[in-house]
Structures are given as C-alpha cells and as structure tokens.
N, C-alpha and C positions, 0 to 999 in steps of 0.2 A: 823373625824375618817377615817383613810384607809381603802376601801372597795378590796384593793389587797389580795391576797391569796400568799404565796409564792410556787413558783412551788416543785413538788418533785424533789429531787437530782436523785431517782432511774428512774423519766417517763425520765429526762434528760440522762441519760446513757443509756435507751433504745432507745431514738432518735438518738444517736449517732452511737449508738450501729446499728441500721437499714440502716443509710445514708452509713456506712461506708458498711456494707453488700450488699445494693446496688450497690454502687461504681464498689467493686469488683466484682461484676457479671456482669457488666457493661464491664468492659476492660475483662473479662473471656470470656467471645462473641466476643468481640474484639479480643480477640488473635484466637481466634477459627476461627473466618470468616477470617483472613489473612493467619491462615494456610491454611485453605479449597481451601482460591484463590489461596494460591503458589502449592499445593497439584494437583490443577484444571487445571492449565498452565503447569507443569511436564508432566503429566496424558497423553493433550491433545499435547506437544509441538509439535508436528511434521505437525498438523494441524494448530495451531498456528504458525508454520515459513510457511506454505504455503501461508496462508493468507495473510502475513506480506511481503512475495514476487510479489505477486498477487495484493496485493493492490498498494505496488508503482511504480508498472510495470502501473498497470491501470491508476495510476495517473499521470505518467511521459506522458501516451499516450495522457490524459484528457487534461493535462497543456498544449501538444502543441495544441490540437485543440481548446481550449475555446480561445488561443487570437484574437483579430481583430484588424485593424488597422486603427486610424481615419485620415482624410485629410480635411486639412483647408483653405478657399479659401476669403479674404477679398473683397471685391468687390463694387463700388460707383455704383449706378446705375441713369444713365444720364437720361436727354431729358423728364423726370416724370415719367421714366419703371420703378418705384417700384412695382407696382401690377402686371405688367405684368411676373415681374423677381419669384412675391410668386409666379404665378397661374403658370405658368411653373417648380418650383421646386416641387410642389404639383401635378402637371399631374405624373412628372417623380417619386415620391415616388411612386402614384399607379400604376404604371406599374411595378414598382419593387415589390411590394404584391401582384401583379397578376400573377406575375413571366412571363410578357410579353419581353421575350428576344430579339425577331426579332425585336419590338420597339426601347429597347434600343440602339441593335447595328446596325440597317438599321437606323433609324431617328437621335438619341441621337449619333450615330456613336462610343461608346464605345464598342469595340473588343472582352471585355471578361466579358458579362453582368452577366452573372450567382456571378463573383467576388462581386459585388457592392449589398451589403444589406439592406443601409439604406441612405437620405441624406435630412437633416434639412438644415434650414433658421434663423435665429436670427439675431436680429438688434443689432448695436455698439450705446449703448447709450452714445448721445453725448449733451446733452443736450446743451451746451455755444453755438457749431457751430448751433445749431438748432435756436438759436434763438437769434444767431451775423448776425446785420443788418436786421434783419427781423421782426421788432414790431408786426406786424401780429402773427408772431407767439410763441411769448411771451405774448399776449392778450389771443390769445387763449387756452396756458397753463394756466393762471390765471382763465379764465373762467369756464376751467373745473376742475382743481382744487378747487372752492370753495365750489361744492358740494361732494368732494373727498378728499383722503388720495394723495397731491402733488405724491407721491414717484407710487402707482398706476397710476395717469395716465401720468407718464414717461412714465411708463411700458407696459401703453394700445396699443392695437393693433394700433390705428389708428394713436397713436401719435409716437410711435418704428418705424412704416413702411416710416416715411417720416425724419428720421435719416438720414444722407449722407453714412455711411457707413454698407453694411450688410455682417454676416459672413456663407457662403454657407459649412454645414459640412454634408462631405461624411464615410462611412462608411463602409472596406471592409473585406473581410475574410481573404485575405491574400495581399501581400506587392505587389505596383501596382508602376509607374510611372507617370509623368505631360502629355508622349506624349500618353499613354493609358488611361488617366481619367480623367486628369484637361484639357488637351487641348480640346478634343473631345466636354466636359460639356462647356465651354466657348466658343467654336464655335456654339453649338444650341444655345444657349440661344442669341447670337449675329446675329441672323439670321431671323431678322423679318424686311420684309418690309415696314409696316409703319411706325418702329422708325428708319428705315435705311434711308428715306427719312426726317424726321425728322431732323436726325444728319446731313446729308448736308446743309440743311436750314441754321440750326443754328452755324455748322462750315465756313461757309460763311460771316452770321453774325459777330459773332465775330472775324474776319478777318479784313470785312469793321470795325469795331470800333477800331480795332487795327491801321487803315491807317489812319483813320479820325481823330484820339486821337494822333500818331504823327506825321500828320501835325500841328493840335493845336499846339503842344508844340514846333513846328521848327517856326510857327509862334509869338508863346513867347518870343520865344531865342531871334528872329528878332527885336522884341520893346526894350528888353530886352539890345541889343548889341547897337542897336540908341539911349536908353536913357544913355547910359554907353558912347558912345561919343561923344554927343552933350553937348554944353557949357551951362552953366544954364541959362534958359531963353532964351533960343534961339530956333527957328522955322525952322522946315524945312518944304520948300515949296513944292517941291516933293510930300509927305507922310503926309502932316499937321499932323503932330504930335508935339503936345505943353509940352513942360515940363516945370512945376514950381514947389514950392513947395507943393501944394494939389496934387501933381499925386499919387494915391493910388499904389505905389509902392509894399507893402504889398499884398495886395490883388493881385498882379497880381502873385506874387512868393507862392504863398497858390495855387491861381489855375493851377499854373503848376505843383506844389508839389503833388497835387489830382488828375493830368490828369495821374503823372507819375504814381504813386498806380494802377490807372486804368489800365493802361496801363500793368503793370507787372501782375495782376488781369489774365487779358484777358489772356496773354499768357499763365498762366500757366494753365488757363482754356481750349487752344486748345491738352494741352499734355491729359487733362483727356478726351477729346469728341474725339479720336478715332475710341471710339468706346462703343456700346450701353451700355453693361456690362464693366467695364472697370474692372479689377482685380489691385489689388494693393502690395496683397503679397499671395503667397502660402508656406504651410507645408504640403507636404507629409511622409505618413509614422511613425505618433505616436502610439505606439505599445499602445493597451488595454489589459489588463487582467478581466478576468468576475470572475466567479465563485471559490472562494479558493483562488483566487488573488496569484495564480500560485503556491500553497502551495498544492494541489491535492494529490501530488507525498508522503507527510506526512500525509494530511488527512483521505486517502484512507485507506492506513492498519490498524487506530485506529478505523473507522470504520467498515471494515471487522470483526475484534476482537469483537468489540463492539456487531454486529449485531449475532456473532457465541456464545456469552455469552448469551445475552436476548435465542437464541433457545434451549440450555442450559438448560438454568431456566424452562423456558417452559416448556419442556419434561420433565422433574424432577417434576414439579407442576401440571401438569397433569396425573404424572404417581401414584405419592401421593394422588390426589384425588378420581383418579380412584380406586384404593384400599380401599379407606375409603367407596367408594359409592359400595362397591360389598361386603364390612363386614354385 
C-alpha cells in the first residue's frame, strides 16, 4: 500500500504564489540600489570627475616612477674564481643596502652609485658541459643524487657554482650605459692579484702545449710524408725508419687527428683566459614594470571612486546609527 499523501493544489499555488513574490522583491531592490547608485554619481559628479582626473594624473606620475631597468651580464669565470666572483657580488649587494656610495664609486668605480639598486648572481645550468670529459663529475652527481631529487641537486648551491657559465644581473632605477655600469663592474671584479697571477701561469701554459702539440704534429706530417715516399719495404738509413706491412698506420693518423682537437681546444682556451672574469655577452637596458604593470594611470581613478564610495557608506551608517542609539 502507498504510504504517499498527495500534496494540496492550493499549499502548491501558495508556494508559487510566495517564490514568485520573492522574486519581485528581489529585482525591486534591484532596481532601487541602481537608481540610488546613478542618483549618487549625479549628486556627487563634480567630485567624481575630480577624482577621476586626479587619479590618472597620479597614475600616469606612478607609472613613470615604478619602472626599473635590469642589465644582464653572462660571464665564465676562469682559473677556479667562482667563489671569489659570488663573495664579491655579495660584498657589492651590501653596500648597496648600506647605501655605501663612496664604496661604490671610489672602489667599484661606478659614477652614479645612488642609480644601481640591486645585483644578483645565478648560474647557467649546463649540466652536459659540467660533466663532458669530466667523470669526476658525473660520479659525483650520481652520488648525490641518490639520496636526492636529481633535478635538486642540479640546482644545489655547490653543484650551480661550478657551472662554466654564471649570469651577473644588475638592477637600476633608470637607463644607464656599458661605459657607466658594465664596464666599471667588470674591471673590479678583474682586479685581484692572486688570480691575476694565476692567469699568467696558466696563459703561459697553455702556450707551451700549444708549441709542443704543433711540433708533435709537424713531426707526424714528417713520418707521415717518408712513409708516402718510400718504396714498400724499403729502409732508410738516415732515419731507420722501417715500413712493411704491420706499420700501424692508423694509429698514427688517430693520434694526429687527437693532437689536432687539442690543439684547436687550447686556442680557443687562450681567447677565454684574458682575463679573470671573462664576460661573454651583455644586455643593457630591459625595461621592468612593478606594480600595476604600467596600468596605474587606469587603476588609480577606480580606486579613488572606490575609496570616496566606502567613506560614503560610512558616514551614512554611522549617521543611521547614531540616531537609533540617541532614540
């Protein structure tokens, strides 16, 4: 047996009857509060276009000052200066929080210290070059990686700093040049005498290996041109030099082929030892925007308006209450 009741018709025409009486009182406030607001903006226009002048005046002022402009400075750091290159961009950031000017422009020799606000260090992770030719240190990624997230200790201090390339980023209040800020920063940080001593060492170095490596291979050429015209099997006395069939021919054109790599290796190794810091590319002059992302000049007035409605409300709700608390 069905234990339903069926509803009445008439509770149903009073539900109806009440949703739809709701409704309408619903959009009747509705209309009410949008006349009051167009009512309110009439009332007050005149304060409302001053606002609205006022704020994009403020904002157009805001926009030009919030930008700043960053500069990018690629740079290898030779001879094992990678700690030397952080602990010097890290003196120079605190003296720039200390607002130590004489610093910057007596020692750092930048001209117009007060310009310069801020300048980080980041490393180019390169992991392949970090660990082409170097099983060393590919063992010791693996090593520390296995108590780790690999992608961390890319990312770890100690593994980033020995990167081949790091990026030196400065940070000004307004638009600067290479001969007032990049050069200046690139001649201190090049100006240490123990890796200045260093860098002759070892540009000496790879000098001699460069002479040494082609002789080697002028002494290659040398077998290389008597085994090309002597008759097979035959000796010369001069030079005892024997050719038969077992002359590992091969192996002697691998080791010239490998002395040549070297050799190209080295040179291109004397254009980077220059010098301590070598820089590899700069950008000057990428414009930042901060706050509003240069939109000020529109956000200003809607907030003026904004802020002159809430005081508005205010005073109206406090002048209603005050009434009720003195009835």
């Amino acid at each position: 047996m069905s234990t339903k009741v069926p509803q009445n018709s008439e509770d149903q025409e009073i539900d109806l009857a009440l949703i739809s009486k709701k409704i309408n009182s619903f959009f009747a406030r509705l209309n009410r509060s949008i006349f009051k607001s167009i009512q309110f903006f009439i009332k007050n226009w005149m304060i409302v276009l001053v606002l609205v002048v006022a704020g994009f005046m403020i904002g157009i002022f805001l926009d030009q000052n919030q930008k700043s402009y960053k500069h990018e400075i690629i740079v290898a750091p030779n001879f094992g200066s990678t700690d030397y290159l952080y602990a010097k961009v890290d003196l120079i950031n605190s003296k720039i929080k200390e607002k130590d000017t004489l610093f910057l422009k007596k020692v750092v020799g930048i001209p117009q210290p007060k310009n310069l606000k801020n300048i980080e260090i980041k490393p180019i992770a390169d992991v392949y070059n970090f660990i082409q030719n170097k099983p060393e240190n590919f063992e010791l990624i693996k090593l520390m990686a296995e108590d780790g997230d690999i992608k961390k200790v890319l990312e770890d201090n100690v593994t980033s700093k020995n990167y081949n390339y790091q990026t030196i980023l400065l940070f000004t209040n307004e638009k600067t040049s290479e001969e007032n800020l990049i050069n200046p920063l690139l001649k201190y940080l090049n100006s240490s005498d123990y890796y200045s001593k260093i860098q002759k060492v070892t540009y000496h170095n790879v000098e001699v290996k460069i002479q040494q490596t082609d002789s080697i291979i002028k002494q290659i050429d040398g077998i290389l041109n008597n085994l090309a015209t002597s008759p097979k099997g035959s000796v010369k006395n001069d030079k005892l030099i024997y050719y038969n069939e077992n002359t590992q021919l091969n192996d002697v054109i691998k080791t010239k082929d490998a002395l040549l790599n070297q050799l190209a290796d080295h040179r291109i190794e004397l254009i980077g030892f220059d010098k301590i810091i070598k820089e590899n590319n700069v950008t000057t002059n990428l414009q930042l925007v901060k706050l509003g992302n240069g939109n000020l000049k529109f956000l200003m007035p809607f907030i003026f308006i904004l802020a002159f409605v809430f005081w508005k409300f205010f005073i109206s709700f406090y002048r209603k209450q005050k009434d009720l608390a003195e009835l």
